[in-house]
C-alpha positions as CSV (number, residue, x, y, z in Angstrom):
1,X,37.8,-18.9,23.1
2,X,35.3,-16.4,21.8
3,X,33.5,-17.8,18.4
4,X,33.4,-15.4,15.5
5,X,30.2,-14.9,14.0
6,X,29.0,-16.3,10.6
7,X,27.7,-14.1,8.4
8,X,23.8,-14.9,9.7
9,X,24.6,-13.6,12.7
10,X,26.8,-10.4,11.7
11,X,23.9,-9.4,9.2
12,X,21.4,-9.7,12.0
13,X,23.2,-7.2,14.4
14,X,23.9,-5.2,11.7
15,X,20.1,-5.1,10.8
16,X,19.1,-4.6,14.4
17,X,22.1,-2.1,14.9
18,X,21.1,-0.3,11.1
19,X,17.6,0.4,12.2
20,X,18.1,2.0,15.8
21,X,20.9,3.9,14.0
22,X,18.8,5.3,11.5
23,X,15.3,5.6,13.3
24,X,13.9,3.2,10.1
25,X,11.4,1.0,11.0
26,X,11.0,-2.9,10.6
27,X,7.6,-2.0,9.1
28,X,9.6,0.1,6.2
29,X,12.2,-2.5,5.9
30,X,9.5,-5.1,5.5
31,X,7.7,-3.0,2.3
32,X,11.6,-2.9,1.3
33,X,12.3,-6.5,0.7
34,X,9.0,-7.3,-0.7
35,X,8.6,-9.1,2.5
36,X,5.9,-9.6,5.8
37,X,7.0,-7.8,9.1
38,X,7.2,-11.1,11.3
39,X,9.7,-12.3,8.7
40,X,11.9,-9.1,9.1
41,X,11.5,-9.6,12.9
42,X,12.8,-13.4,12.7
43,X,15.7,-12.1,10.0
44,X,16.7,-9.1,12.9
45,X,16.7,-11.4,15.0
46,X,18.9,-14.3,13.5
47,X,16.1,-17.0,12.9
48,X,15.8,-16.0,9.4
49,X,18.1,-16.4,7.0
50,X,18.8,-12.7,4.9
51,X,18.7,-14.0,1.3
52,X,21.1,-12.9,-1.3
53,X,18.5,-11.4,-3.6
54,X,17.4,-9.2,0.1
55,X,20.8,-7.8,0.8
56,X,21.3,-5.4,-1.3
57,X,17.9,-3.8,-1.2
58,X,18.4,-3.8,2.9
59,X,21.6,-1.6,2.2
60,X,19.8,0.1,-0.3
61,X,17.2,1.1,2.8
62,X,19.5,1.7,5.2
63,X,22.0,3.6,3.1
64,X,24.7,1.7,4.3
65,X,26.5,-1.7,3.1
66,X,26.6,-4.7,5.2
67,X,29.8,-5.4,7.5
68,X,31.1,-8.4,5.8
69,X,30.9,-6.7,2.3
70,X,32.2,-3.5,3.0
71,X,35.1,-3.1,0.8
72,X,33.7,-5.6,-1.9
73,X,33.7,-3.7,-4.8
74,X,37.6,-2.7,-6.1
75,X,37.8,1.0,-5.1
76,X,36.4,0.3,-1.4
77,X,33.7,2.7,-2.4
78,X,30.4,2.8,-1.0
79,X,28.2,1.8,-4.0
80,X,25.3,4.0,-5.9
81,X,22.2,2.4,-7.5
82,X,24.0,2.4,-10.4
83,X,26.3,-0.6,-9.2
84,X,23.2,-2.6,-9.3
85,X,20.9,-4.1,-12.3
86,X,16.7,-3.9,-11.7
87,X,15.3,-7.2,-12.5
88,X,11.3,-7.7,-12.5
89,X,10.2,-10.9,-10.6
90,X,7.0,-12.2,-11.7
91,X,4.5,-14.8,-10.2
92,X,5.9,-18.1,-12.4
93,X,2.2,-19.4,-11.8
94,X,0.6,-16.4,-13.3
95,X,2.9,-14.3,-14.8
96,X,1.0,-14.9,-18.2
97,X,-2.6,-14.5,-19.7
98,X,-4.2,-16.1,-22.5
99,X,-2.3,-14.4,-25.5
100,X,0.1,-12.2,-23.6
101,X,4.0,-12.0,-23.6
102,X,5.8,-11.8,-20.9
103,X,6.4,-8.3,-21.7
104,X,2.8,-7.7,-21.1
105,X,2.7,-9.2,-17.7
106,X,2.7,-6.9,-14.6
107,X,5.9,-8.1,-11.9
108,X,5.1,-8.4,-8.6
109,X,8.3,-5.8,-7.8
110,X,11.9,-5.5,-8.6
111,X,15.4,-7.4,-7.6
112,X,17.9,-5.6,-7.6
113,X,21.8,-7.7,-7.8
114,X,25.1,-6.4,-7.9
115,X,26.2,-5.7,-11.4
116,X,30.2,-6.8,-10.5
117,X,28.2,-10.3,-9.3
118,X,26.5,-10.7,-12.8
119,X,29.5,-9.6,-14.4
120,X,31.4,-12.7,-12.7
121,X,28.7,-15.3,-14.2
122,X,28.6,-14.0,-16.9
123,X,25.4,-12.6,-17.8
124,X,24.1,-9.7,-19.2
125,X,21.3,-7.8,-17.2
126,X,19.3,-6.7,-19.9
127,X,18.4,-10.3,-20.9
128,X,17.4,-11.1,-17.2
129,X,14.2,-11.8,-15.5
130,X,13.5,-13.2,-12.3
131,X,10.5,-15.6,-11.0
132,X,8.5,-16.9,-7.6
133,X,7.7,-20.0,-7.3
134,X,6.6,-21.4,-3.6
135,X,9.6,-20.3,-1.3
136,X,12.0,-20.2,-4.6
137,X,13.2,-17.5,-6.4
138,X,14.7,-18.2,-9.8
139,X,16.8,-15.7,-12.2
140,X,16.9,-16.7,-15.8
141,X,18.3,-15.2,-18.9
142,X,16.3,-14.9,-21.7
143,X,19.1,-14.8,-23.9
144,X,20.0,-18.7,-22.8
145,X,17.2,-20.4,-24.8
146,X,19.1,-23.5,-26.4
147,X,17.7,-26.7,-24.4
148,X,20.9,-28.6,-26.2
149,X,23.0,-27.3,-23.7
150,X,22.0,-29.4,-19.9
151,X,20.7,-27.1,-17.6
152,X,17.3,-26.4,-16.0
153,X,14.4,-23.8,-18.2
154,X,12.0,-22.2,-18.2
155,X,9.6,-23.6,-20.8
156,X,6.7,-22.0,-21.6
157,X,3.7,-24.9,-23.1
158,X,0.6,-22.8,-23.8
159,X,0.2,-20.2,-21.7
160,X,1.5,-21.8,-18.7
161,X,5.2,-21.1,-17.3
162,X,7.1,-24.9,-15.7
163,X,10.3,-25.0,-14.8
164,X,12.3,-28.3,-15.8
165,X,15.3,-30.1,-16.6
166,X,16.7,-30.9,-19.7
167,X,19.4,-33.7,-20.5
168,X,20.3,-34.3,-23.8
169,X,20.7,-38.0,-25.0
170,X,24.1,-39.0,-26.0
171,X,23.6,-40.9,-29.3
172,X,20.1,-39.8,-30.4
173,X,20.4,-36.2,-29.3
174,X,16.7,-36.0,-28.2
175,X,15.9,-34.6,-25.0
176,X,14.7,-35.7,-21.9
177,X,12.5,-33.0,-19.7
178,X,11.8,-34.0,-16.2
179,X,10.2,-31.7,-13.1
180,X,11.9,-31.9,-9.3
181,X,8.7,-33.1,-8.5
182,X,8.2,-37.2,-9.0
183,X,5.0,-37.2,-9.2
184,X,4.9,-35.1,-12.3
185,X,5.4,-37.5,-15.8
186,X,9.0,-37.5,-17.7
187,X,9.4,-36.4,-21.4
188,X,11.9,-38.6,-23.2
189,X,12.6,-38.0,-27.3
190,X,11.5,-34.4,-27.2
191,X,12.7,-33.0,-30.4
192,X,14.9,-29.6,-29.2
193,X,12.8,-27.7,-31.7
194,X,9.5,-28.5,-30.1
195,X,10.5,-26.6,-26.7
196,X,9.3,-22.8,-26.3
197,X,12.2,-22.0,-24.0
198,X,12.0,-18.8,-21.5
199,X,15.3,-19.0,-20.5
200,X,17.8,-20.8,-18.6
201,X,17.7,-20.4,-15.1
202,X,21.2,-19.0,-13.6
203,X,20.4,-19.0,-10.3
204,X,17.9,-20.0,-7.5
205,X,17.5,-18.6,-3.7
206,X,15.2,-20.5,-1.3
207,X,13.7,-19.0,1.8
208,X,14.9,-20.9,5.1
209,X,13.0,-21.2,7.9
């Protein structure tokens, strides 16, 4: 019995099939997703995971959709720029100065995601912004900024950017912000007002591999 591929493996021979099609380069695809040329090399050639943030900026440079999402959108159509919402990604460790807004921070580049996508979660576009940290990329919407509500933030605390969890305590309604990371200290009977909340985070991607 012949195995189907999973969708790591179509997007791989798609990429490597793309780019002999088109006569682009790994090179160009590489300055395309933001991206070094070994890790488009491992991604062409199935070691490396395509991320969902990547996708549609590899169609976007090869001027074609993916296989296994061709047909996505309702009318079958191949889609524009205009089906997709430009989010800046900033550096989460330096994406502010002493005394600037995030407004006046400079993004490392864009994101670009399927407006039908943030449609379905619910979020508007023009209240998004996106963040590096590590091998992480986070989207958050600034519009989310009520730490009453569980989730995990973006809080800013001077001029430095963390990204945390809030629970909310069940009789005295205080919060409780703790980091991923163990070794960094818990907050317990933080008063909601005292937070400077970014925004909640919607959505993560990790690089693999």
């Amino acid at each position: 019995m012949v195995r189907p591929m999973g969708s790591n493996e179509l997007r791989s021979k798609w990429l490597a099939e793309a780019l002999e099609r088109t006569g682009k380069t790994q090179a160009g695809l590489a300055r395309a997703l933001g991206i070094t040329p070994p890790q488009v090399n491992r991604t062409v050639k199935g070691t490396r995971r395509l991320t969902a943030a990547e996708l549609p900026l590899a169609e976007r440079y090869l001027g074609e959709r993916a296989p296994d999402r061709v047909g996505a959108f309702a009318d079958g159509a191949t889609p524009s720029l205009s089906d997709f919402a430009s989010v800046p990604l900033h550096d989460l460790r330096v994406a502010l100065q002493p005394g600037q807004t995030l407004e006046d921070g400079i993004p490392l580049r864009y994101l670009l995601f399927d407006r039908h996508w943030l449609e379905r979660v619910g979020t508007d576009p023009s209240s998004l912004v996106a963040f590096e940290y590590g091998d992480e990329q986070m989207l958050v919407d600034r519009a989310r900024t009520n730490p009453r509500q569980e989730g995990t933030y973006i809080l800013r605390i001077d001029d430095v950017l963390l990204c945390r969890s809030v629970s909310t305590h069940p009789v005295k309604k205080t919060l409780t912000v703790r980091s991923d990371d163990p070794a960094q200290p818990v907050y317990d009977d933080v008063s909601p007002d005292d937070l400077d909340v970014v925004g909640r985070v919607v959505w993560i991607a990790r690089t693999i591999g």
